[in-house]
Structure formats: C-alpha cells, structure tokens
MARLO-76622 format. One line per field, with one value per atom (N, C-alpha, C): residue number from 1; x, y, z. Coordinates in steps of 0.02 Angstrom, whole numbers, plus 50000, padded with zeros to 5 digits. Atoms other than C-alpha are relative to their C-alpha. Example, Ala and Ser with C-alpha at 12.3 -4.5 7.8 and 13.67 -1.06 7.14 Angstrom:
MARLO-76622
drentor: c(1 / 1 / 1 / 2 / 2 / 2)
u: c(50045 / 50615 / 50045 / 49958 / 50684 / 49961)
v: c(49941 / 49775 / 50060 / 49941 / 49947 / 50055)
w: c(50000 / 50390 / 50000 / 49997 / 50357 / 50037)
***
This chain:
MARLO-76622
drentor: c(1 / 1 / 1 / 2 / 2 / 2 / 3 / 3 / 3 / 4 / 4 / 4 / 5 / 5 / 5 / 6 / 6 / 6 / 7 / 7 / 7 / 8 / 8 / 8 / 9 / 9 / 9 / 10 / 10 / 10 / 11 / 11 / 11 / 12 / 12 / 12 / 13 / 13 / 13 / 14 / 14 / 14 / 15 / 15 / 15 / 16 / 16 / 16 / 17 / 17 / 17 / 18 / 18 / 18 / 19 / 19 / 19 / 20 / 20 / 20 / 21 / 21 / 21 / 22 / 22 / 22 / 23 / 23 / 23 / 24 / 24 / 24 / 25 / 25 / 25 / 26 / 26 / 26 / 27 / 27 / 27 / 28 / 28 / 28 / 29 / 29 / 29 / 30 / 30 / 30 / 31 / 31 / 31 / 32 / 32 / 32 / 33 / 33 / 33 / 34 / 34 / 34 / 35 / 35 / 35 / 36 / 36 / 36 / 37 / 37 / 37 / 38 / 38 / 38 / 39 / 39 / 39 / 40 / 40 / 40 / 41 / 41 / 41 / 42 / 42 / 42 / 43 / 43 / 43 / 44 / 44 / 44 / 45 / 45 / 45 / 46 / 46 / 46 / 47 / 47 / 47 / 48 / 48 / 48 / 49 / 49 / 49 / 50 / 50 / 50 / 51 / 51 / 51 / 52 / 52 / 52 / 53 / 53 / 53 / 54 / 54 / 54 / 55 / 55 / 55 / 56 / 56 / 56 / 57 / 57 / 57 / 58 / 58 / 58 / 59 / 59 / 59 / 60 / 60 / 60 / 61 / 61 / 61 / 62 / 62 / 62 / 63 / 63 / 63 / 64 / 64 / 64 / 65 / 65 / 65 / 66 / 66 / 66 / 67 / 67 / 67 / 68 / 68 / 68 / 69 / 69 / 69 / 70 / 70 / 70 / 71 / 71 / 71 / 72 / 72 / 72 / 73 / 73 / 73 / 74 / 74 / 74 / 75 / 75 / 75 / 76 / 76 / 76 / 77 / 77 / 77 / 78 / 78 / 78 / 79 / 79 / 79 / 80 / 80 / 80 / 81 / 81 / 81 / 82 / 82 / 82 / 83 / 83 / 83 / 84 / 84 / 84 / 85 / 85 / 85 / 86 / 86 / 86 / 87 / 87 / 87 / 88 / 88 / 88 / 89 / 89 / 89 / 90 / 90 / 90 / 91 / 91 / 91 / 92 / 92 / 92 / 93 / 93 / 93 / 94 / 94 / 94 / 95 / 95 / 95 / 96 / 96 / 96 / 97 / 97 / 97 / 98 / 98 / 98 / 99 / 99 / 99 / 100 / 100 / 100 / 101 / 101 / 101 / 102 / 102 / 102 / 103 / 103 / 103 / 104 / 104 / 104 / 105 / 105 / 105 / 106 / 106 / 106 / 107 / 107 / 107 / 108 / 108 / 108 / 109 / 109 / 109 / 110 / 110 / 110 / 111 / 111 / 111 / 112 / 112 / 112 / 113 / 113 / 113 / 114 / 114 / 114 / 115 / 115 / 115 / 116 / 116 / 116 / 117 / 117 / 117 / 118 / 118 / 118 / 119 / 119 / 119 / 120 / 120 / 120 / 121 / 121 / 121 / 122 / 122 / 122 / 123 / 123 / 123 / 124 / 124 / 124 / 125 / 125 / 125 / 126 / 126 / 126 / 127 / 127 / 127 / 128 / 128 / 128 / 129 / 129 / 129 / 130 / 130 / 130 / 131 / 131 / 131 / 132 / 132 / 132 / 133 / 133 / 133 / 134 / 134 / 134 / 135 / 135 / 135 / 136 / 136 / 136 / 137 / 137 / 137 / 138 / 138 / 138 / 139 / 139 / 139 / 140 / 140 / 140 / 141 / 141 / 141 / 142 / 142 / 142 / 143 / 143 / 143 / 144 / 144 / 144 / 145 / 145 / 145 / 146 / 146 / 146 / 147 / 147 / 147 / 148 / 148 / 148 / 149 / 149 / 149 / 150 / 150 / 150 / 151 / 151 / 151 / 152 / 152 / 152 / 153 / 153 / 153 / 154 / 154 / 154 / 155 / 155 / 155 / 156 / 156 / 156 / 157 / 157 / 157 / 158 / 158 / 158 / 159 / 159 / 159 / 160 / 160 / 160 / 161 / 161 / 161 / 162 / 162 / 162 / 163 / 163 / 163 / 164 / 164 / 164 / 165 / 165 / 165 / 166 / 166 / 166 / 167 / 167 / 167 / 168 / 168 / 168 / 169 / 169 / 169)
u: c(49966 / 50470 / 49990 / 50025 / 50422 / 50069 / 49938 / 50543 / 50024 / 49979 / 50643 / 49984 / 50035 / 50575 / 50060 / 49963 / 50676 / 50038 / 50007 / 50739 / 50003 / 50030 / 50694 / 50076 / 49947 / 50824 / 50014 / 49953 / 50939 / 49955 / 50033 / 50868 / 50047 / 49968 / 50999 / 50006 / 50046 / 50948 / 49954 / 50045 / 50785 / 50002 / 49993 / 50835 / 50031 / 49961 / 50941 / 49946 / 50029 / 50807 / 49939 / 50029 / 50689 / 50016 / 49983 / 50785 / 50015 / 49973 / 50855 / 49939 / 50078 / 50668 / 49962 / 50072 / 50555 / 50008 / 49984 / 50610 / 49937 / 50039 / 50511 / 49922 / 50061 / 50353 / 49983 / 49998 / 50395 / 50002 / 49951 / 50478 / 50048 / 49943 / 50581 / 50041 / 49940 / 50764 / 49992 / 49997 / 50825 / 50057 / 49975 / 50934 / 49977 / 50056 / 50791 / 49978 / 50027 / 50764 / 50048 / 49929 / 50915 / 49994 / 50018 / 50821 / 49980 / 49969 / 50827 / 50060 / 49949 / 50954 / 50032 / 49963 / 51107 / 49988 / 50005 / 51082 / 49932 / 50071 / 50895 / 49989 / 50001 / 50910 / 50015 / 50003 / 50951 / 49949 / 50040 / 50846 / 50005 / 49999 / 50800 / 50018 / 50007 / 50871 / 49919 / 50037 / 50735 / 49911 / 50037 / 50619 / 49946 / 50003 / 50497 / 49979 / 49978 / 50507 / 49922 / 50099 / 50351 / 50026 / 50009 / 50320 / 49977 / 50025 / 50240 / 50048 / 49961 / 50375 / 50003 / 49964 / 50429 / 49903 / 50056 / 50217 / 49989 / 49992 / 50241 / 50036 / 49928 / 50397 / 49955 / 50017 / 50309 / 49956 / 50037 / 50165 / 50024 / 49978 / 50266 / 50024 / 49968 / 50358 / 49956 / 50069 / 50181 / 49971 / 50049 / 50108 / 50045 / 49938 / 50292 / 50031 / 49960 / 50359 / 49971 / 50004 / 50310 / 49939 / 50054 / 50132 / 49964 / 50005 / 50130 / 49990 / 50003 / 50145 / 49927 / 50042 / 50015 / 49957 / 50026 / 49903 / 50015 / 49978 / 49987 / 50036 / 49957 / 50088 / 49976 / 50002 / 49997 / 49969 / 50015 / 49933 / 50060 / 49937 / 50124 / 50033 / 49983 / 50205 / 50086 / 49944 / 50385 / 50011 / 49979 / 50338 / 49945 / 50047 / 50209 / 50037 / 49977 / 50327 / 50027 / 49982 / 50408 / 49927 / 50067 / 50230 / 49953 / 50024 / 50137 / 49991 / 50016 / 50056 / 50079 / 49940 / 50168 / 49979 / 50051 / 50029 / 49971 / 50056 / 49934 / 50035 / 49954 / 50058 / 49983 / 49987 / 50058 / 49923 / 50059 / 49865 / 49941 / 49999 / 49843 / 50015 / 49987 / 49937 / 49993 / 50025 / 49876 / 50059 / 49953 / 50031 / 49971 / 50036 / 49930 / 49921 / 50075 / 49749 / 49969 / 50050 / 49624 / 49993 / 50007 / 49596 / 50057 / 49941 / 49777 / 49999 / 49983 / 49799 / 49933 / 50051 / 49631 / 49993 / 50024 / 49652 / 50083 / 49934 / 49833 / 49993 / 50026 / 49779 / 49951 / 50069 / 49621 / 50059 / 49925 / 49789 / 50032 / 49948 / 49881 / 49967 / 50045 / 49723 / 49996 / 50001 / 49712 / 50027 / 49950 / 49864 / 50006 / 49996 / 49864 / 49949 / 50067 / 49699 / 50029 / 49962 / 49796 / 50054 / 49932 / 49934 / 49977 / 50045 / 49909 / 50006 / 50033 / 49822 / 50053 / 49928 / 49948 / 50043 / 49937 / 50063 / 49993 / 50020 / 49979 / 50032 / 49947 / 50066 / 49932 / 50060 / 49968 / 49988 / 50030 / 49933 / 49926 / 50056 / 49759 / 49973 / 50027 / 49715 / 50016 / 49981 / 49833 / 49973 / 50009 / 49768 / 49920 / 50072 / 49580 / 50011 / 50010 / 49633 / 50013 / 49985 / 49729 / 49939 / 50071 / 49557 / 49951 / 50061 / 49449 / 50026 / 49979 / 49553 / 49992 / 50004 / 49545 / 49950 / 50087 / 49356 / 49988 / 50014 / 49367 / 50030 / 49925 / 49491 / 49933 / 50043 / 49351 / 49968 / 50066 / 49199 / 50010 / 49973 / 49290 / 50006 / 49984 / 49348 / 49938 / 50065 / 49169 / 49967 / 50040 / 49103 / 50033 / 49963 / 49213 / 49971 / 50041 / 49174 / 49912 / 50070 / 48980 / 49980 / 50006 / 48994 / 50062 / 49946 / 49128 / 50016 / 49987 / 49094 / 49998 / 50007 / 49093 / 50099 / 49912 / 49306 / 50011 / 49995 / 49254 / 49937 / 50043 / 49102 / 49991 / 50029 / 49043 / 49956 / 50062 / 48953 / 49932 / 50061 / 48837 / 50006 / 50005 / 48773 / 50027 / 49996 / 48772 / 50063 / 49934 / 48966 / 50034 / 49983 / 48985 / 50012 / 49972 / 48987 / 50046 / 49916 / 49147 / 50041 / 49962 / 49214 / 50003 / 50002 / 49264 / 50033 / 49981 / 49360 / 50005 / 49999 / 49386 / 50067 / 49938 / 49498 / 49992 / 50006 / 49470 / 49974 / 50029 / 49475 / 50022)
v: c(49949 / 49802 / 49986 / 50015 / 49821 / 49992 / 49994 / 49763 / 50068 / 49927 / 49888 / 49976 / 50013 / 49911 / 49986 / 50015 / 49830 / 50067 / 49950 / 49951 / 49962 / 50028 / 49940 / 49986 / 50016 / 49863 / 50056 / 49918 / 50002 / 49975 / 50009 / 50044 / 49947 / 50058 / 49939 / 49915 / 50056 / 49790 / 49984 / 50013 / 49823 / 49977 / 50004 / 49843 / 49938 / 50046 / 49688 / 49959 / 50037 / 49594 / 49992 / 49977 / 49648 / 49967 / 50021 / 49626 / 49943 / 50048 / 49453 / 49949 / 50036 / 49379 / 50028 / 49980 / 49453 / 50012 / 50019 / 49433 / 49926 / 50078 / 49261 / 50038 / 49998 / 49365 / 50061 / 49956 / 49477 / 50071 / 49909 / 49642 / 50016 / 49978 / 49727 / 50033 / 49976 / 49783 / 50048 / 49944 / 49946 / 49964 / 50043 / 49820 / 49972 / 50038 / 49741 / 50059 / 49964 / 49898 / 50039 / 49959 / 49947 / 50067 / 49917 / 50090 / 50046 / 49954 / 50184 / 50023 / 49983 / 50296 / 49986 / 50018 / 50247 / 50048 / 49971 / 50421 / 49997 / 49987 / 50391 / 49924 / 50060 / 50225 / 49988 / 49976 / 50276 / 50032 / 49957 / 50358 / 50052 / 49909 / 50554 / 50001 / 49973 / 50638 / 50030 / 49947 / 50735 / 49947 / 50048 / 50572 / 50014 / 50024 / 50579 / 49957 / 50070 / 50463 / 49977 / 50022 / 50358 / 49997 / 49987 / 50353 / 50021 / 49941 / 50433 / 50055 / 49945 / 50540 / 50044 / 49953 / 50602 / 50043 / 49957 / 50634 / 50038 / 49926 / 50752 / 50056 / 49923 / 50843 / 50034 / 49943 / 50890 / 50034 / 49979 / 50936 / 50065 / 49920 / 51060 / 50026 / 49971 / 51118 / 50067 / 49960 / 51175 / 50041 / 49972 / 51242 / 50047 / 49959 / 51332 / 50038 / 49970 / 51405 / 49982 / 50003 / 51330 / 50027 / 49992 / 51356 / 50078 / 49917 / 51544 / 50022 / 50002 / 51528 / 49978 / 50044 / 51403 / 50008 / 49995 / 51490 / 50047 / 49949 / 51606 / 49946 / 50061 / 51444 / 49935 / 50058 / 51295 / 49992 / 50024 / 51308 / 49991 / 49972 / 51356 / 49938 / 50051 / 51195 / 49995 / 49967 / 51304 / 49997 / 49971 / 51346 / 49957 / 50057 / 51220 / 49950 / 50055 / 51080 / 50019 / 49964 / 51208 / 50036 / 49986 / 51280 / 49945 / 50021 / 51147 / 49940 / 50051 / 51026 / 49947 / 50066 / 50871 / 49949 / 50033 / 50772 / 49943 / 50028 / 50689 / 49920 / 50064 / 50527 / 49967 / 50025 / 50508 / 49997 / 49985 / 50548 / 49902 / 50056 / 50402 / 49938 / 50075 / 50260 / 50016 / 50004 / 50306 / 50027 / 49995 / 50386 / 50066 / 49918 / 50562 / 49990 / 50012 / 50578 / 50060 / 49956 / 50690 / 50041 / 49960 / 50749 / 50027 / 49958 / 50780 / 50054 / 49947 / 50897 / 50050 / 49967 / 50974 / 50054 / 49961 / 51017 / 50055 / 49967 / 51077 / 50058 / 49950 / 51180 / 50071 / 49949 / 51254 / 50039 / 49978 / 51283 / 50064 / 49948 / 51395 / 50049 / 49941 / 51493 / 50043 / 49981 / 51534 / 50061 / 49999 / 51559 / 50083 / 49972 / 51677 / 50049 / 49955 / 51757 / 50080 / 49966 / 51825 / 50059 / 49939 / 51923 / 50083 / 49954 / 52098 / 50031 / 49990 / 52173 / 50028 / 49989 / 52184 / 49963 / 50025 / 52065 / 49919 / 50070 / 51896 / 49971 / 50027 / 51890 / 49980 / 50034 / 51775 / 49931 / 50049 / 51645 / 49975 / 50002 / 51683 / 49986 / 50034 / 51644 / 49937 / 50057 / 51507 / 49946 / 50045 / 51408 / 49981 / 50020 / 51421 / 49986 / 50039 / 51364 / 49928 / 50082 / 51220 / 49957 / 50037 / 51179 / 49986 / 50028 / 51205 / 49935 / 50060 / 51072 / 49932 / 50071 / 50961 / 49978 / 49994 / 50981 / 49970 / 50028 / 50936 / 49930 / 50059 / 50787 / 49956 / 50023 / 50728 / 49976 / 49998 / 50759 / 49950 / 50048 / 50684 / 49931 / 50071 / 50539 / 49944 / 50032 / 50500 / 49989 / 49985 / 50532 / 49948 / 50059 / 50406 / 49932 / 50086 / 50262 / 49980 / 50049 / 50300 / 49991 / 50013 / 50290 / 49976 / 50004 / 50200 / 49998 / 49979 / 50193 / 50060 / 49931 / 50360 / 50016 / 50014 / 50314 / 49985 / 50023 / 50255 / 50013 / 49979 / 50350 / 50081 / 49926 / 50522 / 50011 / 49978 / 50608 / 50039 / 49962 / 50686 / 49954 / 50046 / 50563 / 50004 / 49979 / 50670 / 50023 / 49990 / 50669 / 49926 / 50075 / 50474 / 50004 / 50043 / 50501 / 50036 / 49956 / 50600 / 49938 / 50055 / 50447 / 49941 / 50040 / 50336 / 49930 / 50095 / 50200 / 49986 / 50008 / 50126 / 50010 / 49945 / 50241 / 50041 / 49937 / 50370 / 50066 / 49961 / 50518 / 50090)
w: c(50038 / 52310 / 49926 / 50061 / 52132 / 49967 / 50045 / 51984 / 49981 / 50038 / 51907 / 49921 / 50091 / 51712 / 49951 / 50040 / 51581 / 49954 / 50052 / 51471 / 49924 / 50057 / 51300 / 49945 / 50036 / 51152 / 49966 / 50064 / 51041 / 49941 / 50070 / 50884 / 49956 / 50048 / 50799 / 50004 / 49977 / 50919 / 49955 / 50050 / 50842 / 49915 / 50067 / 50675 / 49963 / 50010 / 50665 / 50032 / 50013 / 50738 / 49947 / 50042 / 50615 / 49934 / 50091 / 50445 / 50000 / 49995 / 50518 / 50002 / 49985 / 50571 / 49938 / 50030 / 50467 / 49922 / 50098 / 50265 / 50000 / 50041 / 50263 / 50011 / 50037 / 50276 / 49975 / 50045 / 50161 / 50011 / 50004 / 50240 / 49952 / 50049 / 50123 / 50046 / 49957 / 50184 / 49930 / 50061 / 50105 / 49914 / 50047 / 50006 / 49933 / 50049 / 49919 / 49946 / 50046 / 49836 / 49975 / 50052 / 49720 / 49983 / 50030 / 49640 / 50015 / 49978 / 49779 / 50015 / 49978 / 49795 / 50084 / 49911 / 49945 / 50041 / 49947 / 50015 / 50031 / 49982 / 50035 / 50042 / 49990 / 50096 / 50098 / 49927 / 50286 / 50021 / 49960 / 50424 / 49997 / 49992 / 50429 / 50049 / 49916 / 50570 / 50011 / 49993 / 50570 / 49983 / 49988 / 50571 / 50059 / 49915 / 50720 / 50004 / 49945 / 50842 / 50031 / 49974 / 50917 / 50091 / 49921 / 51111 / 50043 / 49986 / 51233 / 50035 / 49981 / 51302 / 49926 / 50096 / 51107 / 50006 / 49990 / 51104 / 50042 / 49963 / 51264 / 49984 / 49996 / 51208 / 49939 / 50047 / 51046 / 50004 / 49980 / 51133 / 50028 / 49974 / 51263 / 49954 / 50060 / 51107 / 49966 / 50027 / 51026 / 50060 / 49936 / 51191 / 50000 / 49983 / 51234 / 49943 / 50053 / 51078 / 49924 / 50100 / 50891 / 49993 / 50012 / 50923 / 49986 / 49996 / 50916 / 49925 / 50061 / 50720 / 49966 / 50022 / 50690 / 49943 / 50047 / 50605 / 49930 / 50090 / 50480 / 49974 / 50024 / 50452 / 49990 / 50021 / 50424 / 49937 / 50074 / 50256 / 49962 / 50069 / 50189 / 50004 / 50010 / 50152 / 50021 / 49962 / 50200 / 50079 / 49893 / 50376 / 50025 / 49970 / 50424 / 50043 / 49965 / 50470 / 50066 / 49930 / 50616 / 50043 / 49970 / 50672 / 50002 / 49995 / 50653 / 50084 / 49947 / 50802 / 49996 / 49983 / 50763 / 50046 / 49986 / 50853 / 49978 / 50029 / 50725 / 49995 / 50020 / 50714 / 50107 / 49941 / 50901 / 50049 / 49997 / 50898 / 49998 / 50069 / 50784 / 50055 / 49979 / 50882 / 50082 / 49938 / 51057 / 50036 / 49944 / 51127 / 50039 / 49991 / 51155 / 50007 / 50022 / 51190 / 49969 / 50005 / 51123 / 50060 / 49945 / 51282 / 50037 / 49959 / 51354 / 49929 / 50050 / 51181 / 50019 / 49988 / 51215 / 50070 / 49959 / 51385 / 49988 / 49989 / 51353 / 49958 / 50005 / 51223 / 50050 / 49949 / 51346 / 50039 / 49928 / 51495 / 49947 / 50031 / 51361 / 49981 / 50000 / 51312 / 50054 / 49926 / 51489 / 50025 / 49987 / 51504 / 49973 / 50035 / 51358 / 49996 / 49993 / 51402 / 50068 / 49918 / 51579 / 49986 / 50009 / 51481 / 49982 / 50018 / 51464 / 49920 / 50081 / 51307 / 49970 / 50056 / 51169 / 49979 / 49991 / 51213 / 49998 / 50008 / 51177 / 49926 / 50068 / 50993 / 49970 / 50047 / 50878 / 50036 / 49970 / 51001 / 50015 / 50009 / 51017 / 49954 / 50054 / 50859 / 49958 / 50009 / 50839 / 50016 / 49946 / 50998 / 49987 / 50026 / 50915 / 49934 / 50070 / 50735 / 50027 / 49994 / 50820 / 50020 / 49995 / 50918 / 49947 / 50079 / 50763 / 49961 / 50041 / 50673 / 50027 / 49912 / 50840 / 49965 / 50012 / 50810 / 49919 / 50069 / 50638 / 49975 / 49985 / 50637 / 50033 / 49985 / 50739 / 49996 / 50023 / 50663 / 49935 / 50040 / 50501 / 50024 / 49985 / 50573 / 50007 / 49985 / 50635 / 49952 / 50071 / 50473 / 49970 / 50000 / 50417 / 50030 / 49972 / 50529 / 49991 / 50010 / 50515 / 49929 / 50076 / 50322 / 49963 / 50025 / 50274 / 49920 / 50086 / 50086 / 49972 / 50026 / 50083 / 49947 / 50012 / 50053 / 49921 / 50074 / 49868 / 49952 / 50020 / 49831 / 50029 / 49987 / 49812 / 50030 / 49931 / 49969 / 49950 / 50052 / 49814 / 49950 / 50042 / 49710 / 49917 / 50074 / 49543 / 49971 / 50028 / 49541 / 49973 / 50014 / 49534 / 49918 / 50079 / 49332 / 49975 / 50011 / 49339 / 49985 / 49988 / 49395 / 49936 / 50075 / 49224 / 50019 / 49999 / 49304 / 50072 / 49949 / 49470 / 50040 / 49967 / 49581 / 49982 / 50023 / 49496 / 50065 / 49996 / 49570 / 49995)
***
C-alpha cells in the first residue's frame, strides 16, 4: 500500500523558515529595507501562486472565460492583466508545458469551430493570437539560446554606435 503524501508546510512555516535560515547568505527580510513603505512590505492578494494545480486553474480560467478578450486586450495595460494567459510564470518554472497549453488551446478552437455561425464571440481570434504568441515565445527563446550575445549586442551591426556606454540601450 503506497504512503500517503506529506502535505506540504503553511506559507508562514515557509516563511519563518526562510527569514530564520537564510540571512547568513544574504536574503533580505522586508525589514532590511526601511525605505520601503509598511503597506508595501506584505504579500499581494492578488500575487500568483506557483504550482501545478494554480498553473491548471489559470489555464481553465483562459480556456473557460478570460480568454474570450485576449486579443482586443492584451496590448492595453488596463485590461490585459484580466484577459491575459497568466501562463508565462508557470511556463517558465515547468509547472505547465508547452504542449498541455498548446493542445488546450487546439480543444477550445474546436470547440469554438462547432458553435453555430455568429455566436463564437471573439474567441476565434483570440485563441489564434494566443497561439501566434505561443509560436513566438518560442521562436524567441530559441533565438536566444542559439545566439546568446545577441542579449548585449545589436542583431544589425550598424546600430552598435548608438550605443555610447556599456548597457546602454
């Protein structure tokens, strides 16, 4: 009979082991930094959370309801944070793959392809910006690893003498 799974320590567990261990190699507590303000000095509710359950819910979230916005909403800096994926963090540290977002996207196209004409909203064009970005997120990233000095140099040579000091940019 298999164990039953530990469950994991409270965040204030965590947090208390954290600020209590880890000062000698040089974590800062919100303490250490006076000149932030006390109300800023706590957690956002509105923080998200790491995991892979938290990376499913925001997934059905986008598939089920936010995602319908997506694209008249992700350039606006207003309505982006409610339409947007909410992905890219959970993309990042492996709680989500590329491929579960990919196919879940494909399932809602489908999905959305099946309804009758009229009545699809702006999902259809949502559900192919979110892929194009997939696709690009991608292609970037790769571009990235197979040139990594591309991070401190110009992809066109004849802009390097813009650049006057180092960082610059």
């Amino acid at each position: 009979m298999a164990k039953p799974l530990q469950q994991p320590p409270s965040p204030a567990v965590l947090r208390h082991v954290l600020v209590t261990t880890l000062p000698s190699v040089g974590i800062l507590r919100p303490d250490d930094l006076p000149e932030i303000r006390e109300e800023h000095r706590s957690d956002r509710a509105s923080r998200q959370r790491g995991g892979e359950s938290e990376a499913l819910a925001a997934l059905g979230s986008f598939v089920l309801e936010r995602g319908e916005g997506y694209s008249a909403s992700i350039s606006s800096p207003s309505s982006a944070w409610g339409n947007c994926t909410r992905v890219s963090p959970y993309l990042t540290f492996g709680h989500l793959s590329l491929r579960q977002l990919w196919h879940a996207l494909g399932a809602k196209q489908v999905e959305v392809r099946s309804l009758p004409k009229g009545t699809a909203g702006g999902w259809p064009r949502s559900l192919s910006a979110a892929k194009a970005r997939l696709k690009w997120r991608s292609h970037f990233t790769q571009k990235l690893e197979d040139a990594p000095e591309m991070e401190h140099h110009c992809l066109c040579p004849a802009y390097e003498v813009l650049r006057t000091q180092p960082g610059d940019w």
